[in-house]
Every structure is written in C-alpha cells, then in structure tokens.
N, C-alpha and C positions, 0 to 999 in steps of 0.2 A: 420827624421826617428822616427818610432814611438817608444813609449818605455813604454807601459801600462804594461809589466807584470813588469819590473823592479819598477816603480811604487808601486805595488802588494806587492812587497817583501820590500819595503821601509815602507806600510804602515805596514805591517806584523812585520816587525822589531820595529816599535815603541808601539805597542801594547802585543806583547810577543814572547819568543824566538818558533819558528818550528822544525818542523818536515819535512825533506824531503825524501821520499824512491825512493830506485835507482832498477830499474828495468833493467836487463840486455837481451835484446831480444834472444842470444844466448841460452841461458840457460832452458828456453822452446819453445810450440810451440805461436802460435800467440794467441788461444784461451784461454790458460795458462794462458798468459801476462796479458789478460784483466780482467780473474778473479784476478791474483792478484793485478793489478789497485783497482779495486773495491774494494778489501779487504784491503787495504791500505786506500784507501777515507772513507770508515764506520767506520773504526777504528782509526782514527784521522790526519793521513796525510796535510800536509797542499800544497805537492806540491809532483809531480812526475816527478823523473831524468830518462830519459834515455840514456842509452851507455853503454858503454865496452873498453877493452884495445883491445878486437879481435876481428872479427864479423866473420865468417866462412861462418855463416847459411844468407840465402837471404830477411829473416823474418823484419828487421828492419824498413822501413819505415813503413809498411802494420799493425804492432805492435802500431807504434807512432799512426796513421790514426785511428784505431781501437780504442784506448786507449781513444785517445783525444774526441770520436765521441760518446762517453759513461760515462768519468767522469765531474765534475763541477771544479773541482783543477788544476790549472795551471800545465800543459806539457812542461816539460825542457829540450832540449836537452844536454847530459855532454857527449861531443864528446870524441871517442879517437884518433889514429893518422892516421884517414881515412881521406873519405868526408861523413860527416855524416851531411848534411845540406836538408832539408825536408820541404816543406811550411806547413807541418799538424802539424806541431809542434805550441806551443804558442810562443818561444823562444829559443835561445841557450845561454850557457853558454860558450863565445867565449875565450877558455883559456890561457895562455901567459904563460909557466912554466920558472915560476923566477926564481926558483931554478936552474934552468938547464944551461949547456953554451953552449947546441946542436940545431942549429941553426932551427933547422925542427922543435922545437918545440916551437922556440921564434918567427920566424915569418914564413918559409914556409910553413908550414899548414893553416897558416892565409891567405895568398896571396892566396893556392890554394883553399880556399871557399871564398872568396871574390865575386867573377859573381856569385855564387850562391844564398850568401846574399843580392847581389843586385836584381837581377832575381827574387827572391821568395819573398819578403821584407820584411822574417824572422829577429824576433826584435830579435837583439845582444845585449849581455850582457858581455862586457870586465872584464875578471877576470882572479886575477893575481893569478898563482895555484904554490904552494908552496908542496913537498914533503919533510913530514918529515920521518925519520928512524923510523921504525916498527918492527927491529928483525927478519924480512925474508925479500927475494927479492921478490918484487910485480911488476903485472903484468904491469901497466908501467914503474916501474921502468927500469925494464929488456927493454919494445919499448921501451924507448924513449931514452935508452943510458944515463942514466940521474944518478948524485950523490943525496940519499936525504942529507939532513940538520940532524947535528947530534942531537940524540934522546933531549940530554941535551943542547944543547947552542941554550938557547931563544934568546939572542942578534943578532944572527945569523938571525934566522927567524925573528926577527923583522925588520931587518933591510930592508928584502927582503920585508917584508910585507909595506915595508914607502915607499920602491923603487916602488913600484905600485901601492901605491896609487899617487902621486907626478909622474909617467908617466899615469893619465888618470883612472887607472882599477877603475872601478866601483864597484869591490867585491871582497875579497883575501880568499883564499878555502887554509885551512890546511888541506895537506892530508899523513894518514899513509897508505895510499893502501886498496884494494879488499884483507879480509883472514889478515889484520897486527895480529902480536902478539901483539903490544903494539899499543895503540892508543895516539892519540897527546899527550901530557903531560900537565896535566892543567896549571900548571906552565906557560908555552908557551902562552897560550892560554889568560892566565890574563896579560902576558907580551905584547902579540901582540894586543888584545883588546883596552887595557888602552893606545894606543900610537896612532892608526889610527882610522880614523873617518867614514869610509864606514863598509858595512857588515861585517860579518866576517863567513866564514863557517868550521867546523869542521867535516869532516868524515874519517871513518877506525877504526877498532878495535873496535869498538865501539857495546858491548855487551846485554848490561842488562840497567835496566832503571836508575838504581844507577849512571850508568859510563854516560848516558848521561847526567844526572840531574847537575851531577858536570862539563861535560864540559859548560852546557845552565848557571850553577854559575860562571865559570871563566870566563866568557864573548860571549862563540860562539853566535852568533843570531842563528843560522841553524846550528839544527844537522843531519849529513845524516848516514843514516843504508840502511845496503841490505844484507850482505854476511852472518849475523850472520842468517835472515831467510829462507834463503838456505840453511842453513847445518843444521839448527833444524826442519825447517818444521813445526814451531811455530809460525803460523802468528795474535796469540793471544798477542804475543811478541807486536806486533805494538802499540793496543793500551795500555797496559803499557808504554811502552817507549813516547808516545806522551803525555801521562798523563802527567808521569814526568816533560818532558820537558814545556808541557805549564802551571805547575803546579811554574814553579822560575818565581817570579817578577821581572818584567824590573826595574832596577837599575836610 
C-alpha cells in the first residue's frame, strides 16, 4: 500500500512544526471552498483537512475534486462518522477514537470504509484520535456518544496516546473539538510529546498565533485551525498563525 503523503508529513515533522487548515464543505458552497483552499496555500498552509462532524449538503466530494485539482498541498481527508472515502483525495486520516468505549467509533466505521479503501487505493493514515474536554459539548462529542479526557489529567491522555501508538496508529490527534472554549492544555501536550515517538497533532480552540506558537513549543508537530476563521472572517489570521508556528525550532 502506498504511503507518499504519510511520508510527506514525516519529512514535514523533521524539518518544522505545520500548519494544517480544516476546511468544512458544509459550511459553504463548492466555489467558496476552493477560494478558501487557495487562501490558506498563499498564506502558509502546509496541508488541507477535509470533514465535518455532519455533512447535510451533497457538496463533499465535488469540494475535495475541485480543491485537490487546484492546490500543490497535500488533501487530507478528517472523516467524521459517515463514509467519507473519495479517490480525489491525496489521503485519509483513518481515525480510531481512543478515548472512546463506543464501538462505531473504534472499529465500525473502520470495517464500513474498508472496500472502499481498497477499491479506491486511497493512502490510509491510522490515527489514534483522542478527545479532550473543552468547556462545551462538541460536535463530535455529542455523534460519537463519546466521554472526552479530563481537561487536566495528562496521565490520562497519555496513556491513551502510548495505547495507539503500541496498537500500530501512525499518528495520535489531540482534539478539543470544532468552536472548544478551551484548547488542549500545553501541559498535556509536553506530557504526551515527550512519551511517544510518532506525530503528534493538536487542534481546537486554537485562536490566535500566540496560542499556537505555544502549543508547536510543548511539542504538537501539526497545529490544525478552521473554526476561529469562520467566526472572524479573517483569513489574514492564516498567515500569522503559520508564521508563528513555523517560526519554533525543531527541538
């Protein structure tokens, strides 16, 4: 199976921490989408998420196709609890939520894109996805039925994070949700770093270039931002926040 984008983000991780934005296809229309692809890639992006916790609108593939058929930055897919598997994509982010004990999220979702990941031979990227507490209920948290990890007990999420690396996952994603009040805890973040030896991604809450700059310090490789440039409409926000972040030396 081939595995170039993963690759991509390995060589990316040894050279300096990223920048990933998440683009939600719901939230505009398709033509939307691809300007803001674009405005993300000029302004320092190093890779583009797509997904959602819901999809309503039928825009989703046609959004990736379009996206991918126009930028040079690798196209991710960050599934939520559909089938969200697409051959226009560069890759998915095929997630396992550790934190969880609801089994649709540990493996039937995985079973049911399975023949598609074969079918398509869309390159998989095993990542073990860890919710932590954010001070509201987020939009997966509410699908997926799922408890996060308390705001303050890093041991807790470490432990989840050793648990996936040690079953296989390729990459473990701390997430405070779409809209969190509070985002990961750096704390956590230099707890869970300094213990496992694959990536490490950080997104949620995650506002201004300050707040990323400290989590790319406590160890995240990849910081993901989306929701704070929807509610501002400041997509000069990008490149600051990319600054920042590729502005901390690899340790």
């Amino acid at each position: 199976m081939k595995n170039n984008i993963y690759s991509k983000l390995l060589d990316m991780k040894e050279k300096q921490h990223s920048l990933f934005c998440l683009i939600d296809p719901d939230k505009n229309n398709v033509t939307e989408n691809l300007e803001l692809a674009k405005i993300y890639e000029q302004n320092g992006a190093d890779v583009i998420l797509i997904g959602g916790s819901i999809m309503v609108e039928s825009r989703y593939e046609e959004t990736i196709r379009i996206i991918k058929k126009n930028i040079e930055i690798p196209v991710i897919i960050f599934p939520g609890l559909f089938n969200f598997v697409t051959g226009y994509a560069d890759a998915i982010l095929l997630l396992n939520m550790l934190s969880s004990r609801n089994p649709q999220v540990l493996i039937e979702e995985q079973v049911r894109c399975a023949p598609q990941l074969y079918n398509t031979g869309l390159e998989s990227i095993p990542t073990g996805y860890i919710l932590i507490e954010s001070g509201n209920l987020s939009s997966v948290q509410y699908m997926s039925h799922s408890l996060p990890i308390p705001h303050k007990k890093n041991d807790i999420a470490l432990i989840h994070a050793l648990a996936g690396q040690y079953m296989g996952m390729k990459m473990i994603y701390l997430e405070a949700g779409s809209g969190a009040k509070h985002s990961v805890p750096n704390e956590m973040i230099k707890c869970v770093s300094s213990k496992i030896d694959i990536p490490l991604i950080v997104g949620g809450g995650i506002r201004t270039p300050e707040s990323a700059k400290e989590k790319a310090e406590s160890g995240a490789d990849f910081i993901v931002i989306g929701t704070v440039l929807e509610e501002l409409d400041n997509y000069n926000l990008v490149k600051e926040i990319s600054e920042a972040v590729h502005s901390v030396k690899r340790k």
